[in-house]
C-alpha positions in Angstrom: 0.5 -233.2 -11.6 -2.8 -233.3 -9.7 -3.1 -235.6 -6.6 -6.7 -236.1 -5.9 -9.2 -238.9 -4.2 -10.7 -241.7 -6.6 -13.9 -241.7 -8.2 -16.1 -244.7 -9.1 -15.0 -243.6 -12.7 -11.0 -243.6 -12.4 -11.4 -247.4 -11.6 -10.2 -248.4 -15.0 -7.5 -245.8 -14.9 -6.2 -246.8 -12.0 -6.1 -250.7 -13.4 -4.2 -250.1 -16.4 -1.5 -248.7 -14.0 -2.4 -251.4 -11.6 -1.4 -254.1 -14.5 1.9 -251.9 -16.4 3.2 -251.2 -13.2 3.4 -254.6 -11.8 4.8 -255.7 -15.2 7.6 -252.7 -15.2 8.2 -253.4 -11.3 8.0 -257.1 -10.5 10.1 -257.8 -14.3 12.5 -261.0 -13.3 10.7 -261.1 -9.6 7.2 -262.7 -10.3 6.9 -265.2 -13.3 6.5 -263.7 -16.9 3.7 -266.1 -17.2 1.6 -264.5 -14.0 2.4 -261.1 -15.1 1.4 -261.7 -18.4 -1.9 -263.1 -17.2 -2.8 -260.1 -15.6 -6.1 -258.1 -17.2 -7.6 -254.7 -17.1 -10.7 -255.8 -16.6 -10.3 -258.0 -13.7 -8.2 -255.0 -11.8 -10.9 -252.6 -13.1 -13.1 -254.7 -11.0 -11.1 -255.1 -8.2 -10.8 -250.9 -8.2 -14.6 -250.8 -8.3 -14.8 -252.7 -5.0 -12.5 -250.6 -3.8 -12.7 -247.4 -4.6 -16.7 -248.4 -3.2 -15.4 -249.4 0.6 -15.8 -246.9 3.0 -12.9 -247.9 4.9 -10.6 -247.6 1.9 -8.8 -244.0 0.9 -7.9 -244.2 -2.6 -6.0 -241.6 -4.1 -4.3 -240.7 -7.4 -2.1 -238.9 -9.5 -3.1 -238.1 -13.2 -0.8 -235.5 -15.2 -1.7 -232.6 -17.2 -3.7 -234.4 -20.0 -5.8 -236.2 -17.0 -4.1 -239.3 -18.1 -4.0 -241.6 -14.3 -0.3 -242.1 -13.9 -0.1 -243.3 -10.5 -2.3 -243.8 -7.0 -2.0 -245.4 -3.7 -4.3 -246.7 -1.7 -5.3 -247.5 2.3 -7.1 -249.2 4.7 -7.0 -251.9 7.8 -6.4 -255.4 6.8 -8.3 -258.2 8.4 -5.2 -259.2 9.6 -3.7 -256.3 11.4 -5.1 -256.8 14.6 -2.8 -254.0 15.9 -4.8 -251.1 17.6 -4.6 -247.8 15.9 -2.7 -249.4 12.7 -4.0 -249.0 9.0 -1.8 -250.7 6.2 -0.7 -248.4 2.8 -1.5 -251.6 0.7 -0.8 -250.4 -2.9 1.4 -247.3 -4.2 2.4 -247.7 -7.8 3.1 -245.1 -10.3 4.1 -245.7 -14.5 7.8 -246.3 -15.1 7.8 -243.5 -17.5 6.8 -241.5 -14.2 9.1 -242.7 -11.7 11.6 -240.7 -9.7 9.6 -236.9 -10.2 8.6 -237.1 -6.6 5.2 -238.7 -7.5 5.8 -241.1 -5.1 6.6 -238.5 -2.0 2.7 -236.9 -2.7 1.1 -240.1 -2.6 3.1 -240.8 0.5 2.4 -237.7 2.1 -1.9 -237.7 1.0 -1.8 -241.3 2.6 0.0 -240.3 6.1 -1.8 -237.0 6.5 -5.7 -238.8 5.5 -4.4 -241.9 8.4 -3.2 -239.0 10.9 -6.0 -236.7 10.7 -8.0 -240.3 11.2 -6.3 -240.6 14.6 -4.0 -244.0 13.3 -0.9 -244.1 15.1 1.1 -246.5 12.9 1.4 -247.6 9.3 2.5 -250.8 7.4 3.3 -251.6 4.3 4.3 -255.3 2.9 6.9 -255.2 -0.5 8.6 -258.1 -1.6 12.1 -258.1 -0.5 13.8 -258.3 -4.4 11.4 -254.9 -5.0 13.8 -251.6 -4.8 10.9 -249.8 -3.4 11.5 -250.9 -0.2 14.4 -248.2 0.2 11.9 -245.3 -0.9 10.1 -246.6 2.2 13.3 -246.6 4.5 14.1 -243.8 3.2 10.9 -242.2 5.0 11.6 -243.6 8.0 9.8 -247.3 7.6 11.6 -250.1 9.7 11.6 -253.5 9.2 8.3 -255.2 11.4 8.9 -258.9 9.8 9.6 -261.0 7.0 7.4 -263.7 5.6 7.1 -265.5 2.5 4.3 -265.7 0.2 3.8 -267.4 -3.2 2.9 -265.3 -6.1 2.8 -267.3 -9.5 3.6 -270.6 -8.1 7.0 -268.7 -6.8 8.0 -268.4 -3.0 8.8 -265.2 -2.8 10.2 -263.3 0.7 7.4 -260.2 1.5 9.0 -257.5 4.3 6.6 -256.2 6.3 7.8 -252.2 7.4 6.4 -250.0 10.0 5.9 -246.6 10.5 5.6 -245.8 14.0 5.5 -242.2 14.3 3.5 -240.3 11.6 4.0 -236.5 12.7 7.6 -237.5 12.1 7.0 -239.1 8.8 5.1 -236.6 7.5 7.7 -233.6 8.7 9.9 -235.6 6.8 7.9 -235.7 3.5 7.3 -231.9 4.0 11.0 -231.0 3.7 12.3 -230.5 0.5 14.7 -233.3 -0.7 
């Protein structure tokens, strides 16, 4: 597998796994009906704007075909007013790619590009029913806060985790698991 930055060019890449993934991972969460409504062009449009923020590291993983099969993304929400914070606001890899460690590299791309830009602290929201949450406490994220949010017409509880200490984290990710 290749981890690497986006390109103006992977944007539609990176939507189709935008779209399946959220289909695979939020199955019985979010309304079939939402899910279903979901398109690759509208995502492919939302990764051009992206992809074209400064502020925004967007990186990816595509396997040995150069097929996109994951990516993850970062940058400061409007909303995190807290100093020295940046938020990991998407990480989403196909099903049929899951559980190969994917997941780990993307991590460790996103904590070592918000280190070596001097951010002391990460977040990242997941809703509560969404098993990824224990691949982030498994890494060392605690629980910040719980809100709710409605996706689909559906109240759904969203958990907010912090990462406070990023040399940690990433000596973490560097050992072999």
């Amino acid at each position: 597998m290749l981890i690497r930055e986006a390109v103006m060019n992977d944007a539609e890449g990176i939507a189709k796994v935008h779209v399946d993934s959220w289909r695979t991972t939020y199955h019985e969460i979010i309304p079939e009906k939402f899910l279903n409504s979901l398109s690759y062009e509208q995502r492919t449009e939302l990764w051009i704007e992206n992809i074209g923020k400064t502020d925004d590291f967007v990186i990816l993983a595509e396997n040995t075909e150069g097929k996109i099969v994951g990516f993850a993304d970062c940058w400061k929400r409007e909303t995190n007013t807290v100093t020295d914070a940046v938020d990991l606001t998407s990480i989403y890899i196909l099903k049929a790619y899951q559980g190969i460690g994917l997941g780990k590299q993307l991590l460790k791309h996103i904590f070592h590009h918000s280190n070596a830009l001097g951010y002391q602290r990460i977040f990242v929201n997941v809703l509560e029913d969404n098993k990824t949450r224990y691949f982030y406490e498994h890494y060392g994220a605690h629980l910040y806060e719980s809100v709710q949010v409605k996706i689909g017409g559906k109240v759904l509880n969203e958990l907010v985790y912090e990462w406070d200490n990023l040399e940690e984290v990433l000596a973490r990710l560097t050992k072999t698991n």
